[in-house]
N, C-alpha and C positions, 0 to 999 in steps of 0.2 A: 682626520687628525688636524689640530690647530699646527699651523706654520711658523717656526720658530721665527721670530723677529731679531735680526741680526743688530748688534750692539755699535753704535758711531764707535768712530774712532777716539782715544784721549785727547787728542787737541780739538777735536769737535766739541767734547765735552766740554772740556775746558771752557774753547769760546762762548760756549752756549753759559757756562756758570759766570764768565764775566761781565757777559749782556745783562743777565740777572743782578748781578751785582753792581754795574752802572746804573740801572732804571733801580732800584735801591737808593743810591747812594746820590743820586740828582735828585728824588723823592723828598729822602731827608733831606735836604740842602735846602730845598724850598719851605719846610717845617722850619726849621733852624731858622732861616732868614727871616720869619716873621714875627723872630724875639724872646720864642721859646727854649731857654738855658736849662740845659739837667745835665748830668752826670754821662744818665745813662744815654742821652740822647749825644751827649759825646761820645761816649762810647761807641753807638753804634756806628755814626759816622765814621768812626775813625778804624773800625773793623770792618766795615765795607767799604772804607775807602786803599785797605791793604791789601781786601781781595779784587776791587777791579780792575786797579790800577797797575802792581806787578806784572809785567808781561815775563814769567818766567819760565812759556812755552815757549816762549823765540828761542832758550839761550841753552836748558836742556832736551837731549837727544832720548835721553834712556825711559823704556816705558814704563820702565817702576818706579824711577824717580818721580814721573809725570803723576803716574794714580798717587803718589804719596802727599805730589802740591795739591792733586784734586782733592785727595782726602781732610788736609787741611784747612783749603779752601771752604769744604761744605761745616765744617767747623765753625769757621771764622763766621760766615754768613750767617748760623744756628744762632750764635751766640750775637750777632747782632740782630736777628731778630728778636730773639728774647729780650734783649737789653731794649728795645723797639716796642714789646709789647708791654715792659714793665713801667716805661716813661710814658705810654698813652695809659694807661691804668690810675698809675699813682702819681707823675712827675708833673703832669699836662692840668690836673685839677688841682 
């Protein structure tokens, strides 16, 4: 029988979702900087720059408040990636 694989804990996750979302959001920084202006490339910035930036595992305790930031989090990120993939498609040519 396969061994179930045990789940990190919520603030692991978390950390782990905000390392994603700094190497993101340094990514675009460097695109940005080299004079490339769109909306969406605002956009995305500015929704990866919510999700890595908040530290608001320091401040809440409760572990469903936590899955509710993480669940928003992986939101925020979604939608900057799309906004990410729509400014390399259409915004960047």
């Amino acid at each position: 029988m396969a061994e179930a694989v045990s789940r990190p804990c919520i603030r692991e996750r978390l950390k782990d979702l905000n390392t994603k979302a700094y190497y993101l959001l340094v990514a675009l920084s460097f695109v940005y900087r080299t004079g490339h202006d769109s909306r969406a490339l605002k956009l995305a910035l500015t929704l990866t720059a919510i999700v890595a930036v908040l530290p608001v595992q320091d401040y809440v305790k409760s572990t469903v408040c936590l899955e509710r930031i993480r669940f928003v989090k992986v939101v925020l990120l979604i939608a900057a990636m799309v906004s990410t993939v729509v400014w390399v498609w259409h915004g960047s040519g």
